[in-house]
DRENZA-326164 format. One record per atom (N, C-alpha, C, O): x, y, z. Coordinates in steps of 0.05 Angstrom, whole numbers, plus 5000, padded with zeros to 4 digits. Layout:
<pts>
XYZ ...
</pts>
This chain:
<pts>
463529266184 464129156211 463228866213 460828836209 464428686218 464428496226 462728406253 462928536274 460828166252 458928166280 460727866283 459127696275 462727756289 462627526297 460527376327 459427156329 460627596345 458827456370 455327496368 453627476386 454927536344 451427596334 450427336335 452127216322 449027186340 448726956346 446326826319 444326946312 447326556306 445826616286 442826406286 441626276268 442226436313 440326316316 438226496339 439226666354 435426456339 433426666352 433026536371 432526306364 433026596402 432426506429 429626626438 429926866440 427526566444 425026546438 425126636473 427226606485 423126746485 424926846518 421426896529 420727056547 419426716513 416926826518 415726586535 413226546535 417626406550 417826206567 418626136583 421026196580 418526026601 420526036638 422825846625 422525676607 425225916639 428525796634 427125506646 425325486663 428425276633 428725066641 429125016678 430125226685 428824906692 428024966724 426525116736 426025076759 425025396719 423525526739 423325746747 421425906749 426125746753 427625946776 428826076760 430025976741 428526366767 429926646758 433026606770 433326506793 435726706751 438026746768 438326886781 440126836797 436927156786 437027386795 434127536797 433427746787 432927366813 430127436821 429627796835 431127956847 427427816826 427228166839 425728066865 424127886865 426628216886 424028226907 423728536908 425628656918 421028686897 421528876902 420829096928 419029046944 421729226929 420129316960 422829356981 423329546995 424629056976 426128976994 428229297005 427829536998 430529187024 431029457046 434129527033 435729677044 434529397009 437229417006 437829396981 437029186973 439229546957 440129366928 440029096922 438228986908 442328956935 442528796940 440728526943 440528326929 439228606974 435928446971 434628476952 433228286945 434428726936 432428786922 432928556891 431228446877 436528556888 436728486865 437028616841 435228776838 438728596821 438728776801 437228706780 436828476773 436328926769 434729006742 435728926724 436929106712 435828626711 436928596671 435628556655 434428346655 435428696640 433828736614 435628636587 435028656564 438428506601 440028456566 439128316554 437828136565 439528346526 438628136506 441027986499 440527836481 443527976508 445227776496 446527546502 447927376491 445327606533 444527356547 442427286558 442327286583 440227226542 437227126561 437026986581 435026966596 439126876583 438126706610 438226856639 436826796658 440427136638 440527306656 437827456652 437627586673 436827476644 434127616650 432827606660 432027376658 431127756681 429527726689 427328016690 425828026710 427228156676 424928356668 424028256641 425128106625 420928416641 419928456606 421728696596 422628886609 421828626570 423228976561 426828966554 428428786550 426829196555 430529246547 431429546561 430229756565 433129476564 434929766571 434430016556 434029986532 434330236566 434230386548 430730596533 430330806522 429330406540 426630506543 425730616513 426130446496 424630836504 424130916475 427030906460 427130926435 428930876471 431730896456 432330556449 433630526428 431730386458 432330136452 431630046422 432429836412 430230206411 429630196381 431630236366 432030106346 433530476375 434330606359 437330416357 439030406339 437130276382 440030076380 440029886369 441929776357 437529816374 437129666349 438129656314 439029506298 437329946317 438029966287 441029976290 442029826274 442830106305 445030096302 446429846310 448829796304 445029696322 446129316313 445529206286 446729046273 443529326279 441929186248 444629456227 444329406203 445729576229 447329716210 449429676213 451029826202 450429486227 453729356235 455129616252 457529616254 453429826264 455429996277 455029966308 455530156323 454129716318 453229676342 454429346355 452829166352 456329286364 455729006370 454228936389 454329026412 453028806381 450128666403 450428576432 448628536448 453128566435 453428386464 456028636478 457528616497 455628856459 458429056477 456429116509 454029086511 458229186531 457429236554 458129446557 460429496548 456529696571 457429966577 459629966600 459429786617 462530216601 464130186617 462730386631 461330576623 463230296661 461430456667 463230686691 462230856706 465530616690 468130836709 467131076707 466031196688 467631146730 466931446739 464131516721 464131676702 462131386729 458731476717 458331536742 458131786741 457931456769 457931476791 456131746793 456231916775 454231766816 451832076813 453932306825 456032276838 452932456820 453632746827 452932806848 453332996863 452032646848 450532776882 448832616894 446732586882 449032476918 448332336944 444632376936 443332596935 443532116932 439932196935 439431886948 440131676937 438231896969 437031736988 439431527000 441831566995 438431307014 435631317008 434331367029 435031487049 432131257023 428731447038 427031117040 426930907027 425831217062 424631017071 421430967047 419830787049 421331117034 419231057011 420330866994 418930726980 422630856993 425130586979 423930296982 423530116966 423430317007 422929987021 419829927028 419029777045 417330157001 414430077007 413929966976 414530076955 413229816978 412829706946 410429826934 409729786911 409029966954 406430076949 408130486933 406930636917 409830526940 409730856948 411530886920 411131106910 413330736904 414630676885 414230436865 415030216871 413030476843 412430256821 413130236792 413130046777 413830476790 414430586762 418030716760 419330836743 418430646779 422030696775 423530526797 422530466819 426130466786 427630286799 429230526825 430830716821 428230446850 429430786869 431930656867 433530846871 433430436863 436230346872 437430376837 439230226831 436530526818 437930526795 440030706789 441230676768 440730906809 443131026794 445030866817 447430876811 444530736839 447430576848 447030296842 446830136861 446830186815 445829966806 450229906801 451529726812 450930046788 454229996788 456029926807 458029776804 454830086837 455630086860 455329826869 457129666872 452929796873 451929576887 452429256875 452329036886 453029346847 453228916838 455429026826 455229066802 457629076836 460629036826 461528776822 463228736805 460728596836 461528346829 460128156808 461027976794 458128266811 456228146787 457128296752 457028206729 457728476761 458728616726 461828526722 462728446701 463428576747 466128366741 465628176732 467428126715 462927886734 462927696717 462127796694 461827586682 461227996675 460028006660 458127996654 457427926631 456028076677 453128046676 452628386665 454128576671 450628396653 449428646639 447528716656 445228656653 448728906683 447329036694 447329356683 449529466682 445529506675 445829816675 443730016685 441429986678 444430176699 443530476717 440630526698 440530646676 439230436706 437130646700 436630956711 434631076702 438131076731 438931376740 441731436736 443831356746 441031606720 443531846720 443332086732 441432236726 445532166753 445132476769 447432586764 449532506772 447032786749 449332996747 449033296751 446833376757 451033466748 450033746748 450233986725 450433906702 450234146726 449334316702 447834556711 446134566728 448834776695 447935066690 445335076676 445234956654 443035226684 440835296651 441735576660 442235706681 441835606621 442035906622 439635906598 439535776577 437936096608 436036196600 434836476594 434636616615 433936586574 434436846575 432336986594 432837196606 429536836596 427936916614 428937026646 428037216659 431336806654 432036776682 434337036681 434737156702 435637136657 436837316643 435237576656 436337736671 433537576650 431437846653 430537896675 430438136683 429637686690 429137686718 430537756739 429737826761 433337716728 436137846741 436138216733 436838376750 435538266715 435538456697 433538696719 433838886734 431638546707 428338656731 429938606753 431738766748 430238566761 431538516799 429238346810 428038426830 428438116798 425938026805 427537746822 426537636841 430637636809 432037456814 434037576822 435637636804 434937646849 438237626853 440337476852 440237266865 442537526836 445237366836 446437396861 446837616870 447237116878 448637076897 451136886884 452636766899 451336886861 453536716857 453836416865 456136316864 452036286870 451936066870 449535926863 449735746846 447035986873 444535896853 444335936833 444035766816 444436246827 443336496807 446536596806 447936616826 447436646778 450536756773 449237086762 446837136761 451337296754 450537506748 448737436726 446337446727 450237376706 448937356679 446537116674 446536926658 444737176691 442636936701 442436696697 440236576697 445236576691 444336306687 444536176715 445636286734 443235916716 441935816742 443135496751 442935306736 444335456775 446135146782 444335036787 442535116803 444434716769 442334516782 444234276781 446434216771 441934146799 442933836796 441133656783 439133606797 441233546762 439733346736 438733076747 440332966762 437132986744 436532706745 434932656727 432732756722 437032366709 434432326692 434731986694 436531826699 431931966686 431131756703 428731556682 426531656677 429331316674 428831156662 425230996667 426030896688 423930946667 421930746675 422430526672 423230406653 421230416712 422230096698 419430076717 419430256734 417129916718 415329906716 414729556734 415029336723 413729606763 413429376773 410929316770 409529436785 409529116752 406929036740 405029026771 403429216772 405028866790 404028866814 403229076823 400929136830 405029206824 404129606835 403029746818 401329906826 403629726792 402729846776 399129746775 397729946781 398029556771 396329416780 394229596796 392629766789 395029456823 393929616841 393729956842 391730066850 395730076835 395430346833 393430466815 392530696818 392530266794 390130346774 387530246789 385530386789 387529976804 385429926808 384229676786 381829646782 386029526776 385829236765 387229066765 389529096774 386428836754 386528626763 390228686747 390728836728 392028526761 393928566747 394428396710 396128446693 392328176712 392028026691 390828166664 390928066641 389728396671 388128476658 390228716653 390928706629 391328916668 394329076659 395628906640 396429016620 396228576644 398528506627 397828416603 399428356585 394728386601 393228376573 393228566556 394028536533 392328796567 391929086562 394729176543 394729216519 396229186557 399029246552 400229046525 401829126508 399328846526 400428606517 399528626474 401128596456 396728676473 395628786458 395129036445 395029086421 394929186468 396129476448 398229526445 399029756445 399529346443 402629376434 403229226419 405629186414 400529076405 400728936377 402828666384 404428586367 402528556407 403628326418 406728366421 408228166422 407828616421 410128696419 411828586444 414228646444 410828446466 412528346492 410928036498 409428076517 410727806490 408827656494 409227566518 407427476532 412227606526 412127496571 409827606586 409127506607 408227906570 406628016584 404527806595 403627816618 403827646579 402027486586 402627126584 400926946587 405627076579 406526876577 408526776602 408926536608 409927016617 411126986639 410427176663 411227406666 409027036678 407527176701 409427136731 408727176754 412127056718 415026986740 415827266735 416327426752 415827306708 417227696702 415327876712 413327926699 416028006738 413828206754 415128376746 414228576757 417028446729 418028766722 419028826690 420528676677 417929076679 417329176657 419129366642 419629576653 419729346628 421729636621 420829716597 421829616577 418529926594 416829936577 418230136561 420030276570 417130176526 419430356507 418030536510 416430576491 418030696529 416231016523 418931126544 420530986557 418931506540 418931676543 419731646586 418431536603 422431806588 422531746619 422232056636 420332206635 424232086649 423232336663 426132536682 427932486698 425132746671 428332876685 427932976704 425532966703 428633126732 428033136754 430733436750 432833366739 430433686757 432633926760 432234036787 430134166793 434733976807 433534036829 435634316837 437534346822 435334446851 436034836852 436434826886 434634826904 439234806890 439534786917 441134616933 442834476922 440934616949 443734366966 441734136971 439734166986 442433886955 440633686958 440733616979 438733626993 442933546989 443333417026 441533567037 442833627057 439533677039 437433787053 434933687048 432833777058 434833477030 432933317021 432033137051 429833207060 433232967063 433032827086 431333007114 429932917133 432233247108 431533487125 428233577129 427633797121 426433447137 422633397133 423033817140 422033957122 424033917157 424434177152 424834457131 424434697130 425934207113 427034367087 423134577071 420734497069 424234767064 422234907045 422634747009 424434746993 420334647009 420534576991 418534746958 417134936962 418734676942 417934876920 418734666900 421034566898 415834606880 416734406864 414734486843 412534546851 415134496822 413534416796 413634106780 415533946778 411234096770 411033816767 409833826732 407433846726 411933816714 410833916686 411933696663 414033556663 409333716641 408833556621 409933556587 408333626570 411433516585 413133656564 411133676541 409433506535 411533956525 410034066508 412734126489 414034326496 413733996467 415634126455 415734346443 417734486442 412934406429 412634636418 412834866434 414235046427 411834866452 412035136470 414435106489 416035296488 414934956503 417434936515 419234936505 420935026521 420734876478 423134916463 422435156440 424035336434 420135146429 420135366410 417435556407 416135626387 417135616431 414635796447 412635886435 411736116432 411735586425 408735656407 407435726423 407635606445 405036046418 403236096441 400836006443 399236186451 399935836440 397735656434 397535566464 395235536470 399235516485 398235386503 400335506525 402535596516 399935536552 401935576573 404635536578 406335666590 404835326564 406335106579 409935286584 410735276607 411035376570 414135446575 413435716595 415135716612 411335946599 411335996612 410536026629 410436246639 409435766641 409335576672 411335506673 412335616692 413135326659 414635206664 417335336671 418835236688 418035616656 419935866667 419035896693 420135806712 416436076693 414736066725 415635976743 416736116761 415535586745 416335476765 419835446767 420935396789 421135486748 424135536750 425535736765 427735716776 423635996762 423536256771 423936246804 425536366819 421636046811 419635976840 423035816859 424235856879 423135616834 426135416841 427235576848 427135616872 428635736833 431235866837 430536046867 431835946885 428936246874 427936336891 427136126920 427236226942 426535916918 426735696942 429535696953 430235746976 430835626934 433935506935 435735716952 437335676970 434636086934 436336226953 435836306974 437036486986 433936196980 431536247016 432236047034 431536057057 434235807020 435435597037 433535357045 433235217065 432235367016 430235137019 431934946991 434334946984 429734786979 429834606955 428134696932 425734696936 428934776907 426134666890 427534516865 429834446858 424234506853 424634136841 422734316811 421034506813 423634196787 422734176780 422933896762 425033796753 419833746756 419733486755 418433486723 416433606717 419833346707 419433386669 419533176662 421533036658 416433096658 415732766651 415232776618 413632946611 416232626601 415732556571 413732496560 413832306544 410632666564 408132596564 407032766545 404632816545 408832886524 408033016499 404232986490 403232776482 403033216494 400833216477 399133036500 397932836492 399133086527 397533006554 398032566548 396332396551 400532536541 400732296530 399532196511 399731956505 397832406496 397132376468 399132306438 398232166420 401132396439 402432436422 402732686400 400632806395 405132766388 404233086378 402133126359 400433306361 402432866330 401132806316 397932886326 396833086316 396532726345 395032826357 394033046371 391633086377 395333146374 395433456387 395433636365 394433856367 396633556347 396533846327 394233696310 392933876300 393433496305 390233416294 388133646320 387033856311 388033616333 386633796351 386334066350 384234196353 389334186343 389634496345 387634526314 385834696312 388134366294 386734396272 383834456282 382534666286 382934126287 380034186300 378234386312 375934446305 379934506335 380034726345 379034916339 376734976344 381135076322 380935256296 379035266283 377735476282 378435066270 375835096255 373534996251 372434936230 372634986277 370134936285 368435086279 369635296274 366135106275 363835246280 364635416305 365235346327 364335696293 364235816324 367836006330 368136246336 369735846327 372435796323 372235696345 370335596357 376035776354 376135646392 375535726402 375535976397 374135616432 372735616453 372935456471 373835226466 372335526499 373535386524 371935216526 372735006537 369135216516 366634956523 367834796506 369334656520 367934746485 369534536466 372134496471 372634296458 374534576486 376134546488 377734196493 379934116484 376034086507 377133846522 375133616495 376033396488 373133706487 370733556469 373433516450 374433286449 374433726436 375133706420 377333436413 377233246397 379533546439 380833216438 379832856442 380432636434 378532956455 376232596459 374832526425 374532296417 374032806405 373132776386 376332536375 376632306369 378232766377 380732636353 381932366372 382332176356 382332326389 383732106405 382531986431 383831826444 379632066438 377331786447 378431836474 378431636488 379432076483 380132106513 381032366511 382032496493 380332426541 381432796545 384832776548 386732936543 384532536558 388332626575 388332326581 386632196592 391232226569 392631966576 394031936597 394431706605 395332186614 397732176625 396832016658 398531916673 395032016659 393831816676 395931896713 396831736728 395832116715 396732226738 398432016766 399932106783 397531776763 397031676786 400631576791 401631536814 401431576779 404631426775 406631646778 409031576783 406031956773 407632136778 408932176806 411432166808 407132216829 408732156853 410132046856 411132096878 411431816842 414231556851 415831736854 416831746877 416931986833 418632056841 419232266856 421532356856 417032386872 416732536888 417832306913 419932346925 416132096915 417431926946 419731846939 421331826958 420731786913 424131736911 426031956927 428031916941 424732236919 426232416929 426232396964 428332446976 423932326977 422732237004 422432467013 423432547034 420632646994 418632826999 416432757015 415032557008 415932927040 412932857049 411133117052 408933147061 412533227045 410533587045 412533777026 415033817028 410533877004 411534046987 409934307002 407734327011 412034486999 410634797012 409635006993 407735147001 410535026974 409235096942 408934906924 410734736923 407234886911 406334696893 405834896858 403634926848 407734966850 407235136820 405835056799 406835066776 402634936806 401134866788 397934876792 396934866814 396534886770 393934846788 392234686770 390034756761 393634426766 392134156756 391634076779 393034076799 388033946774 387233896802 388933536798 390333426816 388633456779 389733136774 392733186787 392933056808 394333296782 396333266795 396733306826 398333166839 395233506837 394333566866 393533266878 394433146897 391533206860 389832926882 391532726877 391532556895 393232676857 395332476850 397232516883 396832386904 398832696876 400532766901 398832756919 397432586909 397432826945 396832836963 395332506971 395032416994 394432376942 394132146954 395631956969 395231796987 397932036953 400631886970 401932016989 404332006995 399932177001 400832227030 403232357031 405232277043 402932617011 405032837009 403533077012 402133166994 403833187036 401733437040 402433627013 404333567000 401033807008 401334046995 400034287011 397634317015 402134457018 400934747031 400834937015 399335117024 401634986994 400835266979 400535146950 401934966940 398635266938 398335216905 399635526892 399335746903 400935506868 401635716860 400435726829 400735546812 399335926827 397735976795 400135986777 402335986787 399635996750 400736266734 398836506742 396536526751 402036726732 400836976738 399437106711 400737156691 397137146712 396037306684 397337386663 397237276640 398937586669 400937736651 403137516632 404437556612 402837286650 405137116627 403136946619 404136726614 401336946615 398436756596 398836886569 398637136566 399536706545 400736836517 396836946507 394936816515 396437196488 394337146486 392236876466 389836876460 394036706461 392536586437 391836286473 390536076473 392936376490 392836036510 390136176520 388635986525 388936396525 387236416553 384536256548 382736256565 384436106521 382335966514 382735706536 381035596550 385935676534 386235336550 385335396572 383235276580 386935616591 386735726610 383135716625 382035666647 382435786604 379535876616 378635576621 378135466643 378635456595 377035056595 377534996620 375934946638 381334996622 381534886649 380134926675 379034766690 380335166676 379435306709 376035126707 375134946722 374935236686 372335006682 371634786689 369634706700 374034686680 374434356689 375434276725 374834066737 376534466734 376134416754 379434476768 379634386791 380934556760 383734756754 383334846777 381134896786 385934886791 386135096819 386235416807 387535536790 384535476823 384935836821 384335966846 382735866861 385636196850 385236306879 382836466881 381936506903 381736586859 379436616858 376636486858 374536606861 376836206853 374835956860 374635896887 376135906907 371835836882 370535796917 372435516926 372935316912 373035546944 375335336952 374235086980 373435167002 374734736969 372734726997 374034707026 376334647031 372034767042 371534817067 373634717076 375134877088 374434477073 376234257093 378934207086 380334017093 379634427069 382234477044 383734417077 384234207087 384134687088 385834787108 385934477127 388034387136 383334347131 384034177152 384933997148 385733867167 385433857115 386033667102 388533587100 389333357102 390133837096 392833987104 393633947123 395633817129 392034077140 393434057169 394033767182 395833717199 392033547170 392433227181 394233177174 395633077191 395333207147 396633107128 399833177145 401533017154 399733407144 402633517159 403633327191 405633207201 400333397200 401233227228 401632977236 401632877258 402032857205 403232567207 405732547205 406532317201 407632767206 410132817205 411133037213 413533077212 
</pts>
């Protein structure tokens, strides 16, 4: 293949354009697409840029290689006819707080919509949200129909249990300022941080402090919602959401070492059952393999684990990982709610989890939670009740734990702000 438009010279982009001034400045926060400005991350014209990063997120590598193997031209533009969402989501007045959203673009799946004129010139704008719809058919949800535990009404739940959702999956694009503040530093010190453990892999991090927005190469997040979304706007709606961390092993090939697929059936189960009660549920599937450890690391652990002195045990359980990777848990909770306020959630009515980090995450942003839902015993594999137990230790919701005092009243404020 032939690259005639590969350019045979390197444009260096770790410096402000000649004048200053961004072409297409972000303001983020703002009340409209438009105001807000679109998101470009192309590389084939730098001067349109105005984020750190590239399109595409952990996949931008891989286009790489398929520009570097001649099966990619560097400057093609995606068509983007009939990508258009599946389905109507916001917006929501959490859209227009720069504080309530930091870690995703809320105007990214009508990014096509909104700068039609800007992509008619050939500017490289692209969707960081895609919404579409789709069947899971699952054999668990199979059985539950089976058990009569799930009824088929033919439109949530079909006879042969497979289950209608609507998909969102959804990219990170990462506003440094919010992001910032939402940890609690200085933002200079995020763009150092970042800038270095990434082996200097983005040098604007600390060379252009005009680029307030990030499009970092990690792992994004899918959103399956069970129900008539247009009921989203509805503060009435019953809501029912699980909020889960992808475990490949157990979620695709049901190693029993740990909970995770059946919680994560659990809260699908919970979904589907919201939806035909004429509520919503959500289930929310962030790319945080191995508590954002990585698997490599995680299966260094299960080793550890194993063969300790003693074997496994719930007191060593959490030691063990800080031994192999110098921290219990990366996934750093605090950024998960964006896409709970994208949805413009303000009270979840089941909550299908009982991580206390995810509880205080959500409710910080002023999303009540009224019910916590466990796993139920019986679906605890026996090789997990080791995790099971550490957790509850650690400080895990259980309905059997002394619960405090001001739970109920905490709730109740929370609600009566809306």
């Amino acid at each position: 293949m032939s690259r005639p438009n590969r350019p045979d010279h390197i444009r260096l982009t770790s410096h402000p354009e000649p004048g200053g001034k961004l072409r297409f400045p972000i303001h983020w926060g703002a009340a409209t697409a438009r105001e807000r400005g679109p998101v470009i991350g192309t590389v084939s014209r730098p001067g349109d840029r105005n984020v750190i990063g590239s399109h595409g997120g952990s996949y931008a590598l891989y286009r790489a290689l398929a520009v570097s193997a001649g099966a990619l031209d560097p400057i093609r533009r995606p068509d983007l006819t009939n990508t258009y969402p599946a389905a109507t989501i916001g917006p929501f007045e959490q859209w227009c707080d720069p504080r309530k959203i930091v870690s995703l673009d809320p105007w990214g799946h009508l990014a096509a919509d909104s700068f039609k004129a800007e992509i008619a010139e050939s500017i490289d704008i692209r969707p960081s949200i895609a919404v579409t719809k789709a069947r899971l058919d699952l054999h668990e949800m199979q059985q539950a129909v089976t058990l009569g535990r799930l009824k088929a009404d033919g439109d949530v739940v079909r006879e042969n249990g497979s289950v209608g959702v609507t998909k969102i999956a959804i990219d990170p694009v990462w506003y440094l300022p919010g992001i910032a503040e939402r940890f609690s530093t200085p933002e200079t010190n995020l763009r150092r941080a970042l800038f270095e453990q990434t082996a200097g892999m983005f040098p604007e991090l600390v060379t252009r402090p005009d680029l307030q927005v990030f499009l970092p190469p990690i792992g994004g997040t899918t959103i399956y919602m069970f129900g008539d979304v247009t009921k989203l706007p509805d503060h009435t709606t019953k809501i029912t959401c699980r909020v889960h961390d992808e475990c490949n092993g157990s979620d695709v090939f049901g190693s029993d070492i740990c909970t995770c697929r059946p919680y994560l059936i659990h809260g699908i189960e919970e979904c589907a059952r919201a939806a035909q009660n004429g509520g919503l549920g959500i289930i929310v599937y962030n790319r945080k393999e191995g508590r954002a450890l990585g698997e490599v690391t995680k299966f260094l652990v299960y080793n550890a684990r194993k063969r300790q002195e003693g074997g496994d045990a719930a007191a060593a359980y959490f030691e063990r990982t800080e031994c192999v990777a110098g921290v219990q848990d990366a996934r750093f909770q605090q950024l998960m709610p964006d896409c709970l306020n994208w949805l413009g959630l303000k009270r979840i009515d089941r909550f299908v989890s009982m991580s206390d980090m995810k509880y205080d995450a959500v409710v910080s942003q002023g999303i009540a939670i009224v019910e916590r839902v466990p796993i139920p015993d019986d679906l605890v594999p026996a090789d997990a009740h080791v995790e099971i137990a550490a957790k509850k230790a650690a400080g895990y919701y259980s309905p059997d734990a002394p619960k405090p005092q001001d739970l109920t009243d905490s709730i109740g404020r929370s609600l009566d702000k809306y």
